[in-house]
N, C-alpha and C positions, 0 to 999 in steps of 0.2 A: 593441610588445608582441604575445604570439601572440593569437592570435584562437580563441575556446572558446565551441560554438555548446552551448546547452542547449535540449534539445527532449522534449515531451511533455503531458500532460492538464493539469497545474497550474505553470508554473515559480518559484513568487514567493518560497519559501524560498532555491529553489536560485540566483535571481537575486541576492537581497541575502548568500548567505553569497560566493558571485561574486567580486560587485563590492570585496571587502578580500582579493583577490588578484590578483596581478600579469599579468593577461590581459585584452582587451578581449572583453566581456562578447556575446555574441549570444542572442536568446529566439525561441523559436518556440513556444507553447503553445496549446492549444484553450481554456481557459475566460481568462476576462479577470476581473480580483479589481480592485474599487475600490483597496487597497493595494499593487499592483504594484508595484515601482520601475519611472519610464520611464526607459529606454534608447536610444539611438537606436538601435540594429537592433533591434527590435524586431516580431513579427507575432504577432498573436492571432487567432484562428479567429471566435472570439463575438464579435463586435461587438456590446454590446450600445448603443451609440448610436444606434443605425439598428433594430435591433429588440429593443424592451424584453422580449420575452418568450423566456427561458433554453430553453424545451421541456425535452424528454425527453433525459437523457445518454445513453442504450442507441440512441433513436432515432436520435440526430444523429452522434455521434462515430465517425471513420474515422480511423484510421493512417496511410493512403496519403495522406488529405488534407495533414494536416499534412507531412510529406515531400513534396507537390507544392509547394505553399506556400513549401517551404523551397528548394528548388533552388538559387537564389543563393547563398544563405547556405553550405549543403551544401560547394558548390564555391570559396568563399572563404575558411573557415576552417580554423585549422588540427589542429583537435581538435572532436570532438564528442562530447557525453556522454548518452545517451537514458534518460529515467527512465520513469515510469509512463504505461505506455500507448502505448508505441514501442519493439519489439523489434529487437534489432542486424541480425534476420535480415530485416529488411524493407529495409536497407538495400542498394543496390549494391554491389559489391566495390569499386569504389574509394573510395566514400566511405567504408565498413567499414574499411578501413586506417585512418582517423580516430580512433577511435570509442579511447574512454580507460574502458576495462573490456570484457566477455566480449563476443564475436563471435558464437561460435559457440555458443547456448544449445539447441538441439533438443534433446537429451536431459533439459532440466529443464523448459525451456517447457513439451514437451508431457508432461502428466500420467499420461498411459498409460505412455510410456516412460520415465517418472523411475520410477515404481511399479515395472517390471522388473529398473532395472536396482538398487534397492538393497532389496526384498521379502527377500533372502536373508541380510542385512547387518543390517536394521533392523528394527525395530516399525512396522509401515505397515499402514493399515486397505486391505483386499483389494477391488483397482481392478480392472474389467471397461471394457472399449471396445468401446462400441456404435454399430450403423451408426443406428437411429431410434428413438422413445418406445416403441413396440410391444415392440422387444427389452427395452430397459431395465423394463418393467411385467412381464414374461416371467420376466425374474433375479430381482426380489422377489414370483413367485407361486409360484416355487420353491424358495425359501428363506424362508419364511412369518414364521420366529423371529426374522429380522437386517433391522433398517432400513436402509435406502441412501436414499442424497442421488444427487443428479444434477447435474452440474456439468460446463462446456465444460473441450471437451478443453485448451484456450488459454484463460489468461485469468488477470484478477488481484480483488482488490478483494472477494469477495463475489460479483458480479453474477450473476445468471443461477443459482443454487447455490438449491436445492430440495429439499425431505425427500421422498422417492420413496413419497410417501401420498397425490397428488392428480393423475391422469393431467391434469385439465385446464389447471392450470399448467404441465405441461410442453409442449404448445401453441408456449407462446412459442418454444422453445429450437429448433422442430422442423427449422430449416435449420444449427443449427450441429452441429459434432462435439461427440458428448457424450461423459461416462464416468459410468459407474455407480459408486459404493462405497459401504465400509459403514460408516455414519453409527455417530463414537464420540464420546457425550455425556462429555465432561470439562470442563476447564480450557484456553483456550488463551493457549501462551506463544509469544513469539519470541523470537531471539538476531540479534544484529546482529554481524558476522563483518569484517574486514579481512583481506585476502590476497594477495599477492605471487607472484612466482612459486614459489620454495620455501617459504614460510611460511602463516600460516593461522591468528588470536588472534581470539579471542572477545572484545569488549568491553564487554561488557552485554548482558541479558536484559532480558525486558520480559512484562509482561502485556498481551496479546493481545484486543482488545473489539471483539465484532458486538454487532447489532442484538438476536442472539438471547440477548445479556447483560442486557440492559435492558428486554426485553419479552417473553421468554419463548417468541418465536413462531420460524415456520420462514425467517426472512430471516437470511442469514450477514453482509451487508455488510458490510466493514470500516470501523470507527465511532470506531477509535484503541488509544490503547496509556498504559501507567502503568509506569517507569522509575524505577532499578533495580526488581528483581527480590526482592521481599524476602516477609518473613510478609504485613505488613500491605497492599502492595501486590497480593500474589496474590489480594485480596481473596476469598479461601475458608479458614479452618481449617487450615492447612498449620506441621507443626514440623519438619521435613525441608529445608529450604528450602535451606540447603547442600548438600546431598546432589543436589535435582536442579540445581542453579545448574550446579553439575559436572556432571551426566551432561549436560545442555542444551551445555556447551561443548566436551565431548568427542566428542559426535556433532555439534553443530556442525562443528569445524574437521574433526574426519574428511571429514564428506559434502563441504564443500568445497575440500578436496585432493583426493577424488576424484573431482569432476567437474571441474578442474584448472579452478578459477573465481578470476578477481583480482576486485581494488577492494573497495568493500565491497557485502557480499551478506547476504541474511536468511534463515534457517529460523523456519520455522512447524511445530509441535506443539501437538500436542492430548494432557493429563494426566491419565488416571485411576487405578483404582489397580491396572492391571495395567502402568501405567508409561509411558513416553513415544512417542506415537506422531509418526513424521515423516508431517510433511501436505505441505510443498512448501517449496523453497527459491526467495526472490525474488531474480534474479542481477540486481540492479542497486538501486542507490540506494533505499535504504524509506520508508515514511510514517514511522518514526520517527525520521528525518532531524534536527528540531529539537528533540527532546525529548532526544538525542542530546548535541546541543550545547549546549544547556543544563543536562544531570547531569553533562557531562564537561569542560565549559568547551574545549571544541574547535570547529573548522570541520572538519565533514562533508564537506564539499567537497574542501578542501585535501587531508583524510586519504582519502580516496580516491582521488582523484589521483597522492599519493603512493605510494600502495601497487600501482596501477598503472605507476608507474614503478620498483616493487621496492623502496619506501619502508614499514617500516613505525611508524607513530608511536608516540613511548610517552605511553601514556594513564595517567593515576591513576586511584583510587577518586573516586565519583560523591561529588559534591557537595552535590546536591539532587536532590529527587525531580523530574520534571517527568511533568505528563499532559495527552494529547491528547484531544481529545474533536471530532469531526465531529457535527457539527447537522444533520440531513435535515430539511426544509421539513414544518412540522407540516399545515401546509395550502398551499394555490397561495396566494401572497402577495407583494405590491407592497414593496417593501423603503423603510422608512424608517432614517435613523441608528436607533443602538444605542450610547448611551455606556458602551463596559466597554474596560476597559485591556486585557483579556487575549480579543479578539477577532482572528481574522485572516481571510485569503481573503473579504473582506466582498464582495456584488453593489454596481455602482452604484446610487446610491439611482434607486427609482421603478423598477428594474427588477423583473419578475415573475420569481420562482422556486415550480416547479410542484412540488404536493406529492409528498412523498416523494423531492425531489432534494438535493444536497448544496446548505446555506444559507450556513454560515461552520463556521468551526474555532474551537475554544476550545483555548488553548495556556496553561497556566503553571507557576511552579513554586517551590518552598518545601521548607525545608529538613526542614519538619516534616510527614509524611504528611497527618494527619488534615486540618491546615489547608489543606492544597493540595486534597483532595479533596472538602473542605467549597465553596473557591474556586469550582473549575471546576465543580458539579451548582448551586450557588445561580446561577452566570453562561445556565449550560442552561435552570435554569424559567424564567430573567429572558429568554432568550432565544425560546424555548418559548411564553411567553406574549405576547409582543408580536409571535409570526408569527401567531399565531391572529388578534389583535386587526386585522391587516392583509388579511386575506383578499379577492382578489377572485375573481371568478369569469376563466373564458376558455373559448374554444371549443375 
């Protein structure tokens, strides 16, 4: 069988949809999830056997590490597929030959230059690139009426992404490339995209969920997503909902035939009611991966694959709702089990996850909205409450 190396921050979805296809499976990941399937090629970054305590994701996590790490692997198989947190452009040219989706991302990766090239095309909230915090504090003293966020020029997930009202947060950011923009409070949605070389199908929308859904403050993280796209899922007052399902899939497949992007890819929008703004497109495999496969009773995997190979599948109408929901560590706490069906990415027990780090994922799904959402928030406080009740201290 060919050999299909998966490499990136989490792989344990992409592992088990994997393994029920016809490739000998490779993993290269940085975090290590008690649920993993083992494999024999197998390498994980965290060990957490040798040290129970998770730290800091911002602090610890490298790119290049994991690509050292991998080497062997690298040059023994015969496909490689890089998800979150490993860009195709970090790879060597020969191992780039590999790689089963976009190569060449510069133009979306970096944010300043996605912002250029489709400002004229699209709804896009107005992006500046800055050389340090000084400049960036400078653009919101002179434009006094328009909020700006602050966010790396590179990057995925939320991380590092700040409302341009507290120079001393931005501190942190002050060695990476930034960009400045202007922060537009709406609704945020995604679309999850499948694309070939001539073609380009929208399969499903989704609603979009930070931190700044659930607590109202200036942290963007990305926290999950609620699938299909419907009234009650947009979880806001919305009767239009056909109307934007359609404009979400028509500027979907535009933006990506024109960044000439295969496999499957994701756009992020933000909704209010001067209409839909593009925030950024994710060119490779999303967090809505399993939520995915679960409202369309498909492999993720396989369909992206195929559409890489100029395959594209045909999908029905969604089935079920499914909703993801990422749990951040309410406090620094020693993990004991958690009996709930619909958990995943759990830490091994006795390991320490520090507060504010990602803890597990709540994954489920039902046919019927309320109930599934009723599911996953009662699974959250049950979760919620038993991180507090575990608290230790660390240095």
């Amino acid at each position: 069988m060919e050999k299909l190396l998966l490499i990136g921050i989490n792989t344990r979805s992409m592992i088990e949809s994997g393994l029920k296809l016809n490739y000998t499976i490779y993993s290269t990941s940085y975090f290590s999830t008690s649920d993993v399937p083992l494999i024999k090629n197998q390498k994980i970054i965290l060990d957490e056997s040798k040290n129970s305590d998770c730290g800091v994701f911002e602090d610890q996590f490298n790119s290049e590490n994991i690509l050292n790490v991998s080497k062997d692997y690298l040059d023994e198989v015969d496909y490689i597929i890089p998800i979150s947190g490993i860009s195709p452009n970090d790879f060597e040219k020969k191992h780039q030959k590999k790689i089963l989706g976009n190569k060449d991302i510069c133009k979306v990766e970096d944010k300043y230059k996605f912002y250029k090239e489709i400002k004229n095309e699209f709804l896009t909230p107005e992006t500046f690139y800055v050389n340090d915090v000084d400049e960036a504090i400078e653009i919101q003293k002179n434009n006094p009426k328009v909020q700006y966020i602050v966010k790396p020029l590179k990057g995925s997930g939320g991380y590092n992404t700040n409302l341009l009202n507290n120079p001393s947060q931005l501190q942190l950011n002050i060695n990476e490339k930034l960009i400045v923009q202007e922060y537009i409070e709406g609704i945020n949605l995604s679309s999850s995209v499948l694309a070939s070389k001539n073609e380009a199908k929208n399969i499903i929308n989704s609603r979009l969920l930070t931190q700044h859904d659930f607590e109202k403050n200036s942290q963007f993280k990305y926290v999950g997503n609620i699938l299909p796209l419907t009234e009650k899922s947009i979880l806001t007052p919305i009767k239009n909902i056909d109307d934007i399902n359609r404009k979400m899939e028509d500027s979907s497949e535009k933006l990506i035939k024109k960044f000439k992007l295969i496999g499957s890819n994701g756009v992020d929008y933000i909704l209010n009611k001067n209409g839909l703004y593009v925030i950024e497109i994710n060119p490779r495999i999303q967090g809505t991966f399993e939520c995915v496969q679960q409202a369309l009773g498909i492999n993720m995997l396989e369909a992206h694959i195929k559409a890489c190979q100029n395959e594209i599948i045909s999908v029905d109408n969604p089935e079920y709702y499914s909703y993801k929901k990422i749990i951040y560590s309410p406090q620094t706490m020693r993990y004991k089990k958690i009996n709930l069906n619909n958990i995943y990415d759990m830490p091994h027990l006795e390991s320490i996850t520090r507060k504010d780090e990602p803890l597990l994922t709540i994954i489920d799904k039902d046919k019927d909205f309320d109930k599934l959402y009723e599911k996953v928030e009662l699974a959250s406080q049950i979760v919620n409450k038993l991180a507090k009740k575990a608290q230790v201290s660390v240095k």
